[in-house]
N, C-alpha and C positions, 0 to 999 in steps of 0.2 A: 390361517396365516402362520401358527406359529409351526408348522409340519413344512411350509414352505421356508422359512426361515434357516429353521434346522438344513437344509439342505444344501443352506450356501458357503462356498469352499473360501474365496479370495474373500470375498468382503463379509466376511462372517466379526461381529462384532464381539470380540472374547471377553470384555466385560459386560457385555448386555446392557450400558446405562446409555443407549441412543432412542431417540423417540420411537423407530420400528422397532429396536426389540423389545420394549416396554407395554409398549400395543401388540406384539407377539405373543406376551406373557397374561397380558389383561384376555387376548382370545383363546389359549388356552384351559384360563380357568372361564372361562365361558361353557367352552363346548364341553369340558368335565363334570359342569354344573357342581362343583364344588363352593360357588363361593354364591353372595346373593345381588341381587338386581342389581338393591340397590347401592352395593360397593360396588361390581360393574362400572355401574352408569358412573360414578363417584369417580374412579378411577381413569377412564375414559374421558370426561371431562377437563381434568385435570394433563392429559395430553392434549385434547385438543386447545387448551388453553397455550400449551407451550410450542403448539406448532403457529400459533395466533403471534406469537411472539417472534418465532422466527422469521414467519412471512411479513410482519409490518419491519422486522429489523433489512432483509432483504428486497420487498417491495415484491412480493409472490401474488401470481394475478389469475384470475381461471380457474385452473385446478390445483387448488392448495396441495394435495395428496400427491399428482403427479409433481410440482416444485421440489414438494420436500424428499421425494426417493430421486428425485434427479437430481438435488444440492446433495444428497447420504453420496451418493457414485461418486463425485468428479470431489468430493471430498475428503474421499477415505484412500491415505496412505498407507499403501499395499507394497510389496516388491513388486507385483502386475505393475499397476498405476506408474511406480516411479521408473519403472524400466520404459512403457510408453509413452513417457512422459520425454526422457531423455534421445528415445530413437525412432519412435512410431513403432507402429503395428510391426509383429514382427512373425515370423512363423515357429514355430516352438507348440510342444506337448501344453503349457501353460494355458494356451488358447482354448483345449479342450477344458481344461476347469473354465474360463473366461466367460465361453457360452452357457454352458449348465451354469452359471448364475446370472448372467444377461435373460437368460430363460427365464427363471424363476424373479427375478422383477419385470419380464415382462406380463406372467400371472398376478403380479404386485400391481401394477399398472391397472391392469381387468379386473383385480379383485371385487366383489359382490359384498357390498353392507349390507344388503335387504334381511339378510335373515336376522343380525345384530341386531338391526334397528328395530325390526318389527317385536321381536324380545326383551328388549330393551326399552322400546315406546320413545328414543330417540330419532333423531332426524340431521344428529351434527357432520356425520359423511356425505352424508345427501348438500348439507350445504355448503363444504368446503371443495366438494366436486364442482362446485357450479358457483364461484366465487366474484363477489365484484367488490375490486380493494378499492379504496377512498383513495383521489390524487391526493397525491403529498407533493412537498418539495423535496428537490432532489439530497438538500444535507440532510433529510429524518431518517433517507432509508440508502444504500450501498447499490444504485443506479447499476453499477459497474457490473455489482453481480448479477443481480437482478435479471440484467439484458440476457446475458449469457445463463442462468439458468432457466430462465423462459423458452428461450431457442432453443437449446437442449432438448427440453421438456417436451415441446412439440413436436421435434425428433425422433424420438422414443415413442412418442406415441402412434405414428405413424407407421414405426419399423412393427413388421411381421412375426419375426424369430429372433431368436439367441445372439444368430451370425449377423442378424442387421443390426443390433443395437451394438454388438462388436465395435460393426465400422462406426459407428458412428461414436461413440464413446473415445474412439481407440483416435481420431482426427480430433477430436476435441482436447485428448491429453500435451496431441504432437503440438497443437496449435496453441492450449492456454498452460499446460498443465495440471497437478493438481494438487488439492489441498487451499492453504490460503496463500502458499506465493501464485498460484494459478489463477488466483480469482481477484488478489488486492495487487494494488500499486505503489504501498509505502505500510511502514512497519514502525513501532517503538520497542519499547522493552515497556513488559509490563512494571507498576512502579508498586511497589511493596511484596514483591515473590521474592523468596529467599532463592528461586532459583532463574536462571538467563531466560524469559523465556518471553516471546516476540508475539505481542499482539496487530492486527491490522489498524490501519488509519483509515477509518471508511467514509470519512468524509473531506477526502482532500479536495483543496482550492482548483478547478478545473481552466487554469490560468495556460496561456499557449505564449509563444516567444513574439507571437504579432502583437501582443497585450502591451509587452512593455516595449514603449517610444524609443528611439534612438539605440544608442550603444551595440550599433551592427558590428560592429567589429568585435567588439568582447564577445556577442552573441556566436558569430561565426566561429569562433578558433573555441568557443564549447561545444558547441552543436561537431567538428570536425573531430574533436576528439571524443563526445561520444558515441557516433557513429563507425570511427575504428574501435573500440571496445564491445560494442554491439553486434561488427561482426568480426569480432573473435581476433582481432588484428592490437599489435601494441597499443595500451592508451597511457596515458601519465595519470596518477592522482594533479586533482586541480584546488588551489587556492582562488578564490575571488576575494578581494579585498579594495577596500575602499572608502568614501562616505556612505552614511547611512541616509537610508530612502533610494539610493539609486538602483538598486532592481536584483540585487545579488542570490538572495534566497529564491523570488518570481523566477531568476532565471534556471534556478535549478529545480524546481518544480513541476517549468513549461518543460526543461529537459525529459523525468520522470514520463509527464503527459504523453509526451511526441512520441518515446520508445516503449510505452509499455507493452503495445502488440509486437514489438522485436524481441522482447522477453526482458524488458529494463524493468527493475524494483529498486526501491529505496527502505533504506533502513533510517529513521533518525534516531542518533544517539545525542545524549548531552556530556558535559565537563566529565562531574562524578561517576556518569557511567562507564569511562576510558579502560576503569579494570576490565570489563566483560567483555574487553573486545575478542578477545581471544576464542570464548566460548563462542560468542555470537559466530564469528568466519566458522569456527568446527561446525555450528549447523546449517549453513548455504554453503560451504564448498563443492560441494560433489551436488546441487541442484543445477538443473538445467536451464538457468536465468542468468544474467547479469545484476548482479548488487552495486547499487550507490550505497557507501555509508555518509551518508548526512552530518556534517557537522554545524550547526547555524550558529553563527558571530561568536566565533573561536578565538579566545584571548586568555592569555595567563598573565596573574601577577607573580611577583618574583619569588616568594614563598611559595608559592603551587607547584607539586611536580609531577601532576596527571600527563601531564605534557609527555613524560618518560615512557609512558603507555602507549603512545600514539606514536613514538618514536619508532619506537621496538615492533610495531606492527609493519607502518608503513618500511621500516627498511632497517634490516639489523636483528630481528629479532631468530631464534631458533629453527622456529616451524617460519617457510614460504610462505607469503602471502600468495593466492590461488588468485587463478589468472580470471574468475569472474566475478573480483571485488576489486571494488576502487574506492576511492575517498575523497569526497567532495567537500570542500569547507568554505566557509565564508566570515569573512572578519574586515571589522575596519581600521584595524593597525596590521601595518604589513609585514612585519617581522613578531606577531603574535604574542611575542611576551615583552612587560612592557620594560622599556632601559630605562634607566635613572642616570642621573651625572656621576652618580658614586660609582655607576660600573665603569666609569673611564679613566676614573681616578683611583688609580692601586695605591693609593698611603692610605685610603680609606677600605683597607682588607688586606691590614699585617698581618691578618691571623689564615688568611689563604693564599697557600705561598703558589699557586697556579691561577690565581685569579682571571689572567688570560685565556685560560683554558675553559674556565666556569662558566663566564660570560657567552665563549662561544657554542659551548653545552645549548647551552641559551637559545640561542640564535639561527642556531644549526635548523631549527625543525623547519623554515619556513623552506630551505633546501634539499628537504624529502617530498616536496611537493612539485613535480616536472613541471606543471604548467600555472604557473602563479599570469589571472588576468586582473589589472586596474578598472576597477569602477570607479570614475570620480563624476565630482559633481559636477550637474551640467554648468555651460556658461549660462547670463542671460538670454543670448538669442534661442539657445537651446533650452532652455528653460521655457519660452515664448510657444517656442516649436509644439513640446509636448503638451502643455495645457492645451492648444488650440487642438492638434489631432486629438488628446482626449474629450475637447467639448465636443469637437465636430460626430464622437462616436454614441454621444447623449443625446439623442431625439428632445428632449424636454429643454434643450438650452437654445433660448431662441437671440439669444446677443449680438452685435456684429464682432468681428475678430476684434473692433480696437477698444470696445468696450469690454471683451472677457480680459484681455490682456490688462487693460488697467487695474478690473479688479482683482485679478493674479498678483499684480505688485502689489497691492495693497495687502490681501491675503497672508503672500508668503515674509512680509513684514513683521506678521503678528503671532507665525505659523511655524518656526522653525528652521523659515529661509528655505533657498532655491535647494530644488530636489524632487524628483521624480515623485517622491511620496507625494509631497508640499502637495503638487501639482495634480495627481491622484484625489488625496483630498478636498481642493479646493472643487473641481468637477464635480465630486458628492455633495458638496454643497451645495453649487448651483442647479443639478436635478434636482436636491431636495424639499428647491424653493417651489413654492404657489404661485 
């Protein structure tokens, strides 16, 4: 294994700390017999423990061993990878390295434990080749990926040569890309790195725009615009603002949902985080996706002046914002930072002689945002409406309409009052009864 290893050009791992080449290194001091069984076996163990890990974190099924060198490919950021990632397959001298290492995992693929094992007096290859993973539910383990590197994996194994896993690698990049904006659908910033650095959300809410009742209108004039961003056509940053519970964040998550095979990702950021925005866009600019940056229930008070960070991104600042990032926010004051009666009254701010000016500093940010939509609260009959399409989608509620409605008024009495959540809720309730 590790003479094969040695061989590979584009996806040659130059720190060597990936589980193949760790297992490349454990088979070299094999075949040298320099070292003894039982550190071998020690050693080996302790990989297969960690590819146990990655396959329950990805939900890896079959052939542990094919999984994990077909999550190593479509993983490793290469200038290969992100060139066909960005344009497809393309024809170039590059292609000649591409195969001489499509080749050589496809050896990786075939590879032969028996002689290991038999020296060894193990049997752990033999049982990760012929693997049956326990059903989970879908939040324990990254479905997303899972599916796609399964498919793959079958792939690969089927292909012949060099030049068949080519093509097929090389549609896989065009189609998902690679790395982790090619495999996830939403991002954070890791929280205690001293440095900007964006881990995946792998268990997002798999919530679609049919989910939530009503509000076709605000629905549409999202879903329009971002489907001009999507293909590559003007979009505005969008503000949604309104009451709370009405479906503002759901709507921007069934967004996420709907485009992520158009190549739509989401980043979420929070308040404190607004300095690193800048870093953040320097590393998706030049990726072949569209970026959401996430902002959920965006509000400043009047001493806060993160707001100046968000300003200077979205419109004003230095460096362009790049034409595959937009800005999603959600909040339920619509002019975001809050006013007080003193800002209207200048005797109460002799000591700022542009007071006018300050305030509209203020004010200014919710008109960096082209497309501000209203989410208000439902009325009652609209209130009525939703519970009842929510009951009617719960099998377990067996009520007539004039009885769940009763109990709705009663509910949202005690519950927060009318709103899509209320409404939301109170249906969990009712399934969760006996």
């Amino acid at each position: 294994m590790h003479k094969l290893l040695s061989g590979l050009i584009i996806y040659r791992d130059a720190k060597g700390d990936s589980l193949l080449y760790r297992l490349g290194n454990i088979f070299e001091r094999f075949e040298s017999g320099k070292d003894s069984k039982e550190h071998l076996r020690s050693d080996i163990f302790a990989e297969i423990r960690r590819l146990l890990d990655i396959a329950t974190k990805y939900g890896f099924d079959d052939n542990l061993w094919h999984n994990y060198l077909t999550y190593f490919i479509i993983t490793d950021e290469n200038p290969f990878s992100f060139t066909y990632e960005k344009a497809g397959k393309q024809m170039g001298t590059v292609n000649t390295f591409a195969v001489n290492d499509f080749s050589i995992f496809k050896q990786l693929f075939d590879f032969d434990f028996s002689a290991i094992e038999a020296a060894l007096d193990i049997n752990c290859f033999s049982v990760i080749s012929n693997y049956k993973a326990i059903s989970k539910r879908e939040q324990i383990y990254n479905k997303n990926v899972s599916e796609k590197v399964r498919a793959l994996s079958k792939q690969i194994e089927a292909a012949e040569s060099g030049e068949e896993i080519l093509e097929v690698v090389s549609e896989f990049y065009k189609d998902y890309g690679v790395g982790m904006f090619g495999l996830n659908k939403a991002f954070r910033l890791k929280e205690g790195s001293s440095e900007v650095i964006l881990t995946p959300i792998t268990n997002m809410e798999q919530v679609m725009l049919s989910d939530l009742v009503g509000y076709e209108l605000q629905k549409a004039a999202l879903v329009a615009n971002t489907e001009a961003f999507v293909a590559g056509r003007p979009a505005n940053n969008v503000l949604l603002y309104g009451d709370s519970g009405t479906g503002k964040s759901t709507s921007i998550k069934a967004i996420v949902n709907k485009y992520y095979e158009s190549g739509l990702r989401m980043i979420e950021i929070y308040k404190h985080q607004f300095k690193c925005l800048s870093s953040i866009i320097s590393q998706i600019k030049n990726r072949n996706y569209r970026f959401i940056i996430y902002m959920d229930d965006l509000s400043f008070e009047e001493n806060e002046t993160e707001y100046k960070y968000l300003k200077a991104i979205i419109e004003g600042g230095v460096e362009t914002k790049p034409d595959n990032v937009l800005i999603y926010a959600t909040s339920n004051r619509r002019h975001l930072i809050r006013e007080s009666f003193r800002d209207k009254n200048d005797a109460e701010y002799k000591d700022d002689i542009h007071h006018f000016e300050t305030v509209e500093e203020k004010l200014s940010l919710v008109n960096r945002f082209g497309l501000t939509i209203g989410y208000m609260k439902p009325s009652r009959a609209e209130f009525d409406n939703i519970v009842l399409e929510l009951a009617r989608r719960a099998p377990a509620i067996k009520l007539s309409d004039e009885e769940i409605i009763a109990e709705a008024h009663k509910w949202e009495l005690r519950h927060g009052g009318i709103s899509g959540r209320t409404a939301q809720q109170f249906v969990n309730h009712l399934s969760g009864l006996e």
